[in-house]
NUTOR-507247 format. One line per field, with one value per residue (C-alpha): residue in one letter; x, y, z. Coordinates in steps of 0.001 Angstrom, whole numbers, padded with zeros to 6 digits. Layout:
<sites>
residuo: (A  ...)
xx: (X  ...)
yy: (Y  ...)
zz: (Z  ...)
</sites>
This chain:
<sites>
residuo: (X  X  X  X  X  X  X  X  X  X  X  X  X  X  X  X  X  X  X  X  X  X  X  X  X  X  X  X  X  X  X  X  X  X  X  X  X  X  X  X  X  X  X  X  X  X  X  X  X  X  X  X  X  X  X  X  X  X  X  X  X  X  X  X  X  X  X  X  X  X  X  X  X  X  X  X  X  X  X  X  X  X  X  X  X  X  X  X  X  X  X  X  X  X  X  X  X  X  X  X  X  X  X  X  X  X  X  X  X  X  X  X  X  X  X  X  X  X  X  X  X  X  X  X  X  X  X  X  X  X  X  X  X  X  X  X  X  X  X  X  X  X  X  X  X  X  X  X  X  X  X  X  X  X  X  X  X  X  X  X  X  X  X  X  X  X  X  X  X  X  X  X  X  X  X  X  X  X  X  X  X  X  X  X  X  X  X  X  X  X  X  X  X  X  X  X  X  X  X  X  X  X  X  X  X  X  X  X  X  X  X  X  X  X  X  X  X  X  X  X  X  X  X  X  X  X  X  X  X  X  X  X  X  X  X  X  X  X  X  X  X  X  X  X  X  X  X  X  X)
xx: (-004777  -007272  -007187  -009773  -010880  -012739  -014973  -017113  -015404  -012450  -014954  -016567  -012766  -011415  -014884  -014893  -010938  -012197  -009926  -011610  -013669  -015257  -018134  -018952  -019875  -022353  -022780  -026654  -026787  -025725  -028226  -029649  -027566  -026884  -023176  -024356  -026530  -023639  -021448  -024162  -024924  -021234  -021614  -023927  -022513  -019718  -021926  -020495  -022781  -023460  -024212  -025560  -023692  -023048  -021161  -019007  -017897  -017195  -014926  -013341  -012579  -011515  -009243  -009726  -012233  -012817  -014952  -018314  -020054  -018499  -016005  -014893  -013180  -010984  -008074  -004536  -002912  -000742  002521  004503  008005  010364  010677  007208  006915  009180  007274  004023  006051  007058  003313  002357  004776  005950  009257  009000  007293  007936  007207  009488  009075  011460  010482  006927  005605  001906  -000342  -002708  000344  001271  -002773  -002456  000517  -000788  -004050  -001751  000283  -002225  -003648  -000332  -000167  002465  003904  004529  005030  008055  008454  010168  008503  009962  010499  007558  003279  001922  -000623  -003175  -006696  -006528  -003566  -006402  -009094  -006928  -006209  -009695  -008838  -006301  -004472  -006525  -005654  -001745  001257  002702  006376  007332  011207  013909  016498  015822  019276  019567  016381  017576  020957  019688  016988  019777  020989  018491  018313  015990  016814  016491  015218  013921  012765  014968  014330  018243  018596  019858  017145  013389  011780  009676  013264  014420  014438  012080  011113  012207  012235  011720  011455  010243  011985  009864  011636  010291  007518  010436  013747  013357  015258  018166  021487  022421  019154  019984  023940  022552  020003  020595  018677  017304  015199  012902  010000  009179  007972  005892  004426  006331  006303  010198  008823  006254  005036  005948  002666  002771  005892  005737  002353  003769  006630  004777  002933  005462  006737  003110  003206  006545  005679  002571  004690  006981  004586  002394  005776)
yy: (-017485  -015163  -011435  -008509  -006013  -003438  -000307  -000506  000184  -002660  -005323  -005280  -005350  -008152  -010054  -009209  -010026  -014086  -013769  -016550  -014943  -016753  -014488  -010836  -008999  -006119  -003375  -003405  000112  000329  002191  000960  002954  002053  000968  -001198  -003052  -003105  -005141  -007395  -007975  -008637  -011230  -013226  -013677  -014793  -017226  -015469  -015939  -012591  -011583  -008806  -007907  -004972  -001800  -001896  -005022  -004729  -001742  -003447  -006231  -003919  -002027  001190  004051  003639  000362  001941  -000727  -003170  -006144  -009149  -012023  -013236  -016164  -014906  -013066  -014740  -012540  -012407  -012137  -010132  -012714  -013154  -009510  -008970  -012070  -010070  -007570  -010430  -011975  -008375  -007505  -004430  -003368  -003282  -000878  -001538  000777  000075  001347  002017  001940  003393  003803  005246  002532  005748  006991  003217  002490  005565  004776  001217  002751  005181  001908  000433  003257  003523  -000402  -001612  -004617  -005064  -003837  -004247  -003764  -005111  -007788  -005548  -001565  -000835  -000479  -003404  -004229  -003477  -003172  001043  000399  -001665  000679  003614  001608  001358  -001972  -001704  -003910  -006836  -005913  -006039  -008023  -007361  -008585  -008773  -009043  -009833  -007054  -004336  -003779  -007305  -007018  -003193  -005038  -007586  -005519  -003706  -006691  -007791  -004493  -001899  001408  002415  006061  008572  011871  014081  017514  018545  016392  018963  017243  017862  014494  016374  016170  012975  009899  007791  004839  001832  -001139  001347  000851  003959  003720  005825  006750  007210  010008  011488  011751  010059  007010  006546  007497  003944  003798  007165  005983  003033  004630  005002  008836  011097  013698  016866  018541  022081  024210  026930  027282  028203  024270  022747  018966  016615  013709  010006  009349  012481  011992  008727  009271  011592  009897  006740  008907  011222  006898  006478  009852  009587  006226  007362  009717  007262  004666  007642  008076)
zz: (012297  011382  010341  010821  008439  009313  007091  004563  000968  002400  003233  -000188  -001420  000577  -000634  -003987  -004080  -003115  000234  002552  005466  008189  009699  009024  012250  011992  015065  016058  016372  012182  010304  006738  003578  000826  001496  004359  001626  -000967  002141  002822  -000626  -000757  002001  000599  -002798  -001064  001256  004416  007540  008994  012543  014804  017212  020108  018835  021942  021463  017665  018498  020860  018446  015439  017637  015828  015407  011410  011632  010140  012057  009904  010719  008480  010206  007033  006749  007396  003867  001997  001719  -001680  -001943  -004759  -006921  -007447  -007685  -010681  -012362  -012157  -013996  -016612  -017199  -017691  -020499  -018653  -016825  -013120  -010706  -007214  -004068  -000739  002187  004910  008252  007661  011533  010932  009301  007642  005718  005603  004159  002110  000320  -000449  -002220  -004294  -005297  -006184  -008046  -010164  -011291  -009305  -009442  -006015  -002482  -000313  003361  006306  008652  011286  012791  011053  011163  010536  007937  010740  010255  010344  007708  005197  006769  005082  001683  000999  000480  -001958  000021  -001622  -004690  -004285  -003983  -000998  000238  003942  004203  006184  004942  003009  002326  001039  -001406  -002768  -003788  -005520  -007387  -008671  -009908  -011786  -013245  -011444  -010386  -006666  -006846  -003812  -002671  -001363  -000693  -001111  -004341  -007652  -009805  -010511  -010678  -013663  -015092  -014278  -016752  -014765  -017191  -017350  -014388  -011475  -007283  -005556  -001724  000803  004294  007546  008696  010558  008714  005248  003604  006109  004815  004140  001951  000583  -000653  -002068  -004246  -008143  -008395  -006016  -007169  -005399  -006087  -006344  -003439  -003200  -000016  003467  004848  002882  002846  001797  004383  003312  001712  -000283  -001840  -002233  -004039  -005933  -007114  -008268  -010673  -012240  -012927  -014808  -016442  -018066  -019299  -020528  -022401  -023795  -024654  -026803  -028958)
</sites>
């Protein structure tokens, strides 16, 4: 089984990365830049045959709008799973940062919140294989293919994986916009999973009751919430500030 990734800045990522790719498919109608040259540049250092084909028939195969003219064919990802997730954590002499999501249903927040994990370090991302987007090829499209770049963890039961991350020691914490706590103000070191709800309604109450701190931000403006990748974004780097902090003494 085979995968497609489509858009410039992700191609060069999933090549650079050293994930297998059989062809890389090029619309006709693409115009010479200098990113086109950096992907086929990419492509050849990775001894990927590259051909020409018809923009309408690229599309068609990409299945979204953000191709650039661009399409890899690649080998199907290998997925992760939690365990190996806190072991990156372990090789890397650091306690754990993990980003869940919960029932994440638009694969550009979905994308978006993948490029901010990967921005922050984590260890490791956690989702469920299903009632949720996909890893599609908008969702990598939207990563900027920081998707390559992570550990990513498709499960069977959230609830399942939460409890036994507790377990082993790491705190479940959320957004909440009717939480009494700043997450300026929160302690937020130490082996840490950020849990991200749905566009719609948030963590779900059982994900809410099951979470060790939930914490707010401060609003200024006349719209009460954040959207998912916002606050998820967020979140993950108030985690890297306040370690930042505590590692300077």
């Amino acid at each position: 089984m085979t995968d497609w990734i489509g858009g410039r800045r992700p191609v060069v990522e999933v090549l650079v990365a050293g994930r297998p790719a059989r062809r890389l498919l090029v619309a006709q109608s693409a115009r010479p830049s200098p990113e086109l040259k950096e992907v086929l540049a990419a492509a050849r250092a990775a001894s990927v045959p590259v051909e020409r084909i018809d923009g309408d028939r690229l599309a068609r195969l990409a299945g979204f709008d953000g191709h650039q003219g661009v399409l890899l064919e690649v080998e199907g990802r290998r997925w992760s799973d939690p365990v190996e997730v806190l072991g990156h954590a372990t090789a890397a002499q650091h306690d754990p940062l993990i980003l869940i999501l919960e029932h994440l249903q638009d694969p550009i927040n979905f994308g978006a919140l993948l490029r901010s994990a990967e921005a922050a370090g984590v260890d490791g991302v956690i989702f469920p294989e299903r009632g949720a987007a996909p890893l599609s090829a908008a969702a990598v499209k939207a990563s900027a293919g920081a998707s390559e770049h992570l550990l990513l963890a498709r499960v069977d039961s959230l609830g399942e994986i939460m409890r036994d991350l507790q377990s082993w020691g790491v705190r479940l914490v959320a957004a909440d916009q009717e939480a009494p706590l700043e997450a300026c103000d929160a302690y937020l070191t130490g082996p840490i999973a950020i849990v991200v709800g749905s566009e719609g309604s948030g963590v779900s109450g059982a994900t809410r009751r099951r979470c060790d701190l939930l914490v707010r931000f401060p609003m200024a403006g006349h719209v009460a919430s954040l959207n998912a990748a916002t606050a998820g974004a967020l979140l993950l780097f108030e985690v890297v500030r306040q370690r930042s902090v505590a590692a300077r003494g």
